[in-house]
C-alpha positions in Angstrom: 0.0 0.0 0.0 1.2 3.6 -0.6 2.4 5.8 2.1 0.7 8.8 2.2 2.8 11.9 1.9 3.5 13.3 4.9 1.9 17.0 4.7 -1.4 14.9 4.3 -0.4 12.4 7.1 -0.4 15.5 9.3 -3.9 17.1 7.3 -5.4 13.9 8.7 -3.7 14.1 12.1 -5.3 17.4 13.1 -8.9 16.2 11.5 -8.2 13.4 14.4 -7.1 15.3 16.9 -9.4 18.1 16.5 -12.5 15.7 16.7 -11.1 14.1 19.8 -10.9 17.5 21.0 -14.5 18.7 20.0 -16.5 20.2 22.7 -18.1 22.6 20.7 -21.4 20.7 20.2 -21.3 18.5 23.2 -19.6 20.7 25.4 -17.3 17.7 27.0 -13.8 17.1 25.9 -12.9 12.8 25.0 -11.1 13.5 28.1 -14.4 14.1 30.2 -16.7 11.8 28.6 -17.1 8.3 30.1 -14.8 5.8 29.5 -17.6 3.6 27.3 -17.9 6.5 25.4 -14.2 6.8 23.5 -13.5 4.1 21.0 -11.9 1.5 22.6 -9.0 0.7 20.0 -8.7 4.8 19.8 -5.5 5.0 22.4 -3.5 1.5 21.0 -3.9 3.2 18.0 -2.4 5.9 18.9 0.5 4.0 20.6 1.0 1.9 17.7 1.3 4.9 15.5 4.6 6.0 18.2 6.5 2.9 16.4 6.0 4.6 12.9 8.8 5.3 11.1 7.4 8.3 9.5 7.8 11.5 12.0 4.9 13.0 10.9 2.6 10.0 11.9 4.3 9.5 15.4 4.0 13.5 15.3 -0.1 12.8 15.1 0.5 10.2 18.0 1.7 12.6 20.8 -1.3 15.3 19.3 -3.9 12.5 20.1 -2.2 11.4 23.2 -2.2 15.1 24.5 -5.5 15.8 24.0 -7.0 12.4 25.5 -5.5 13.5 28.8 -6.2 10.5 31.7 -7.9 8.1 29.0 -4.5 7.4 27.4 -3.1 6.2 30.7 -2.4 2.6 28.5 -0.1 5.3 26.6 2.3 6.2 29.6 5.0 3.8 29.4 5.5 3.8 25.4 5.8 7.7 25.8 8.6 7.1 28.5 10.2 5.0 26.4 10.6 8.5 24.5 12.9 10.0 27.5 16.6 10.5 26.0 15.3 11.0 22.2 14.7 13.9 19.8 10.4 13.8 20.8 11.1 13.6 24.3 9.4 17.2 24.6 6.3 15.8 22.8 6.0 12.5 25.3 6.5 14.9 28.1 4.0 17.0 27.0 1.4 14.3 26.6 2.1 12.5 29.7 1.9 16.0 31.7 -1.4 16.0 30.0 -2.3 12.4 30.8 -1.5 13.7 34.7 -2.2 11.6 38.3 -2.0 8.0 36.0 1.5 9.1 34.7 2.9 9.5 38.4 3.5 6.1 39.9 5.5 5.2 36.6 7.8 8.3 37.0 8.0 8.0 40.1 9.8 4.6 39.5 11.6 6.4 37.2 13.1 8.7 39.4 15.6 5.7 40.4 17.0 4.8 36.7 20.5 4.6 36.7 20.0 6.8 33.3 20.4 10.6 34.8 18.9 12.1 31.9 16.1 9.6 32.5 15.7 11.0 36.1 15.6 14.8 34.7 12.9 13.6 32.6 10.7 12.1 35.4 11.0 14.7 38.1 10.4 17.6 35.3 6.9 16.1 34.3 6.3 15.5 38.0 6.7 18.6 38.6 4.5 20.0 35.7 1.3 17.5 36.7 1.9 18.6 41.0 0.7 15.3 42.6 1.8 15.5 46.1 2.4 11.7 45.4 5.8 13.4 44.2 6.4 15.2 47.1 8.9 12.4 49.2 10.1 11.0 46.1 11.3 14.4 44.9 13.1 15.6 48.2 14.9 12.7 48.4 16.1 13.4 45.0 17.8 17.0 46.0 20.8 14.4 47.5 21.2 13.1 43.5 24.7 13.4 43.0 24.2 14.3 39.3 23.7 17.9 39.1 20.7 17.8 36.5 19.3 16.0 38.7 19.1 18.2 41.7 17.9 21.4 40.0 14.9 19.0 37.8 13.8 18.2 41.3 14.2 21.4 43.5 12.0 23.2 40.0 10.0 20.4 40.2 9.2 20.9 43.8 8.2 24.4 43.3 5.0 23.3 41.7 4.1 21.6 44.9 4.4 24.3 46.9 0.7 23.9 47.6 1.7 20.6 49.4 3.7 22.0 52.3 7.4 21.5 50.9 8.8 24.4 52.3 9.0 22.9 55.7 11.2 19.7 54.3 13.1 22.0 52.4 14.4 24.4 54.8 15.0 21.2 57.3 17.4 20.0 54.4 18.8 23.5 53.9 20.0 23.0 57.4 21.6 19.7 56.4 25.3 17.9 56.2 24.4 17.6 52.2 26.3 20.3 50.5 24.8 19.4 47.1 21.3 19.3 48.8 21.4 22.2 50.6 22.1 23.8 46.9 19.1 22.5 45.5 17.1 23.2 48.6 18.0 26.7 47.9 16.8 26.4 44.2 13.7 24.9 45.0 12.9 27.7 47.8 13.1 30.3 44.9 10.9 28.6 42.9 8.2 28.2 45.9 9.0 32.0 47.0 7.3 31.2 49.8 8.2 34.1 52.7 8.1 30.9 55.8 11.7 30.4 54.3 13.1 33.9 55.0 15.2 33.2 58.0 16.4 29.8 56.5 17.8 31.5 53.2 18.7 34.6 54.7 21.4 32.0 57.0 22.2 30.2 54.0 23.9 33.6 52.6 26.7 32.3 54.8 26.9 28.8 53.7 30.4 27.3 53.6 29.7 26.7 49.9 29.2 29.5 47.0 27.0 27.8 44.8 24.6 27.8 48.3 24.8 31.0 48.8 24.9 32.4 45.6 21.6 30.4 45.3 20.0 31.7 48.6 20.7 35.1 47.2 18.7 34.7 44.2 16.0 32.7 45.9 15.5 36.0 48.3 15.3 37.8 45.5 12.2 35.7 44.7 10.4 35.9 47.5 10.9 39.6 47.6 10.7 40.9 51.1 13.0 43.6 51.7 13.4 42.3 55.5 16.4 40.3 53.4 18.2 44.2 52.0 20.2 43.9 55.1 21.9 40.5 54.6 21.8 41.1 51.0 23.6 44.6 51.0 26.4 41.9 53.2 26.1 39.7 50.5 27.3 42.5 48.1 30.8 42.2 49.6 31.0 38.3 49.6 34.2 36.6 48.4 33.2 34.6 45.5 32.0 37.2 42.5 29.3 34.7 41.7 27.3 35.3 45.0 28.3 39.4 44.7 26.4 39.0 41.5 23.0 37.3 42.3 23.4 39.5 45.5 22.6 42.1 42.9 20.1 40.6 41.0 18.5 40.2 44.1 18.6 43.6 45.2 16.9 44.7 41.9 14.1 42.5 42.2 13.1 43.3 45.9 13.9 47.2 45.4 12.9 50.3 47.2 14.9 52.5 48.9 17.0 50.2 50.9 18.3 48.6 47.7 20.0 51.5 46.5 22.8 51.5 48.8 24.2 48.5 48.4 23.9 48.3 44.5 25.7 52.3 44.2 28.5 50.2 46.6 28.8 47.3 43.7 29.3 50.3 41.3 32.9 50.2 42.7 33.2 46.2 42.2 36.5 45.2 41.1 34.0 42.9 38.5 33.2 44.2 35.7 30.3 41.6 35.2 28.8 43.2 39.1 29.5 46.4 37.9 27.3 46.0 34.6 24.4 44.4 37.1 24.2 47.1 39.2 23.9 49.6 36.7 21.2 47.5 35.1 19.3 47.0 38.6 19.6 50.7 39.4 18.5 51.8 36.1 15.5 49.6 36.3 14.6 51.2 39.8 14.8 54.9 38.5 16.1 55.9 41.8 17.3 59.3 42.2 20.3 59.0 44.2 21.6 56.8 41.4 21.8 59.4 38.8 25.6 61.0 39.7 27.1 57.6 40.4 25.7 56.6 37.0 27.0 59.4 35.4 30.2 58.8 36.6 29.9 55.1 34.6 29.8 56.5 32.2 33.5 56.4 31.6 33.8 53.3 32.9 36.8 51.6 31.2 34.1 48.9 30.5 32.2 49.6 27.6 29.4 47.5 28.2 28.7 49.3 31.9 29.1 52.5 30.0 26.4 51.7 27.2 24.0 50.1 30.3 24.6 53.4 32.5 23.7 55.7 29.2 20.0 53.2 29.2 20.0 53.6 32.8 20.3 57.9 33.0 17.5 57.9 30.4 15.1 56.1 32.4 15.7 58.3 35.2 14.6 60.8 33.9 16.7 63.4 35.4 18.0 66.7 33.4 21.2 66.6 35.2 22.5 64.0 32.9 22.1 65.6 29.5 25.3 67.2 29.1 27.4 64.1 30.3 25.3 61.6 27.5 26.0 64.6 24.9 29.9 63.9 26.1 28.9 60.1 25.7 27.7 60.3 22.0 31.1 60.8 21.1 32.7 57.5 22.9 34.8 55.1 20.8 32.1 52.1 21.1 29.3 52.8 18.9 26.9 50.7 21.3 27.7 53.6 23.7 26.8 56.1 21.5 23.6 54.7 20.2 22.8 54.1 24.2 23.6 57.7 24.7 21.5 58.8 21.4 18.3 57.0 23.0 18.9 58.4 26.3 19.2 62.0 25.4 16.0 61.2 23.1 14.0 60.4 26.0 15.2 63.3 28.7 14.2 65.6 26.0 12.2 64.7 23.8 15.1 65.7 20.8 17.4 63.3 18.6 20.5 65.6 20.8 22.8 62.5 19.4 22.6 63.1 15.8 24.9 65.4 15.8 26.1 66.5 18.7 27.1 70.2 17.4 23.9 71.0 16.8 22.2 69.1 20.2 24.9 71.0 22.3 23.5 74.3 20.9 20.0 73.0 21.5 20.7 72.4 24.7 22.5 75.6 25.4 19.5 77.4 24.0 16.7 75.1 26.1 18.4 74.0 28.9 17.2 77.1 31.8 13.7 76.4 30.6 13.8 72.3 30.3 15.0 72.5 33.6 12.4 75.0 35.1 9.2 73.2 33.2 10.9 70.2 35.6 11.3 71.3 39.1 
């Protein structure tokens, strides 16, 4: 028999899947009609069609399999079989749709000696959020494979609903080095405020990955009863935990954030540097308007064109004639930064040519700066 091309494999594919998925008339999904009610051969057909050789047809497959949700639970272990391969994101997709009769399965196949198999299993775990997973999953933050870990710890912040934080803070306090990392991880993703005081001790962890993790996780949860510790974080060792301490700052803000991110203006980093300009620019606080103008010859050129965006967000007159100066850097980036900024404290293209903005200015600037105060 002739194969069927593939473009009208797939035409046929989507008549089948969007019939399975017709609730316009009836108003119920195949996945919410009774069981006697879906065609009993409808799901082997669908598994048989996995086997295919043609990627279009096994393409149909996971379509069908998705939308039948729970009534292709017959379907689960073919589409594991899937884990490792090119379609793995299509079987994961289907079995997060086919939900609670998917767990028990992955569950099991949170101990394959196959890591990537494990990564896999606690990833769709995560996405369905049986509290079956819960145990399974913080045992799996001790996984010496590192994948591992944070596929669990993300995992476990779609349970948050089932009381992880507790567990996770008790293995935060831990002997584990590599759990207390992912412990960390999955705290961010729960952002759940209970772990405050445990993540705000984890900022001195003996290990940096720890504590550069705590840091972002803080910044998560944003409650600026963390600033303090942060703003001590600022000053750690290790430039990796200087520079989520950052991150961290920006996302909390307010006031108290400012003082510790103009400080990491002075990091010996030029990776910190270029953060801090970034969070203060996004906070459009005042009293970071001279210390960004003074970025602006940064030897950097990256922190110079990020502190030229970051003047022009905030909004403040004071910085027109030092982006003029900056529209004439060396780096073009700089200059095009500059160009936008001036464009948006005035309301002028002052970087086209900087002759004829300087005169502008000259000519404006006593009334600009009135019409602002």
């Amino acid at each position: 028999m002739r194969q069927l091309p593939n473009a009208v494999t797939l035409l046929m594919g989507m008549v089948l899947v969007s019939a399975l998925a017709a609730g316009a008339a009836s108003g119920q999904t195949v996945a919410e009609k009774p069981a006697g009610s879906v065609v009993p051969d409808l799901v082997a057909s669908q598994v048989a069609k996995l086997a295919s050789n043609d990627p279009a047809e096994r393409q149909v497959a996971f379509d069908a399999l998705t939308v039948l949700g729970p009534r292709a639970a017959a379907a689960v272990e073919p589409l594991i079989a899937f884990f490792g391969r090119p379609e793995a994101n299509f079987a994961a997709k289907a079995l997060a749709a086919i939900g609670s009769p998917a767990v028990e399965p992955l569950i099991a196949k949170l101990k394959d000696p196959d890591e990537h198999m494990r990564v896999w299993a606690a990833t769709i775990l995560g996405k369905i959020g049986d509290p079956r997973a819960k145990e399974p999953l913080l045992a799996l933050l001790a996984d010496r494979g590192m994948y591992v870990r944070y596929g669990a710890a993300k995992a476990l912040g779609g349970l948050a609903a089932s009381g992880v934080t507790e567990p996770l803070i008790a293995i935060l306090k831990g002997e584990d080095a590599w759990a207390r990392w992912a412990a960390t991880v999955a705290l961010g993703q729960t952002a759940d405020k209970e772990a405050l005081a445990a993540l705000t001790a984890a900022l001195k962890d003996e290990t940096r990955g720890t504590r550069a993790m705590a840091a972002i996780a803080l910044g998560a949860v944003r409650d600026s009863k963390a600033i303090e510790a942060l703003a001590a974080a600022v000053k750690d060792p290790d430039p990796s935990v200087r520079l989520s301490a950052c991150l961290a700052l920006g996302e909390i803000r307010g006031p108290e954030s400012v003082a510790p991110l103009l400080e990491a203006l002075a990091d010996k980093d030029p990776e910190i540097r270029l953060q801090a300009v970034a969070m203060l620019g996004a906070g459009r606080e005042a009293a970071a308007v001279e210390p960004l103008i003074r970025l602006l010859k940064d030897p950097d050129a990256r922190t110079r064109a990020v502190a030229a965006e970051a003047l022009g967000k905030a909004g403040d007159l004071k910085a027109v004639e030092p982006l003029l100066d900056a529209t004439e850097d060396a780096i073009m980036i700089v200059r095009l930064r500059a160009s936008d900024a001036l464009a948006q404290l005035t309301g002028r293209p002052l970087g086209q040519d900087t002759t004829v903005g300087r005169a502008w200015w000259a000519a404006n600037k006593t009334r600009l700066q009135g019409e602002a105060k």
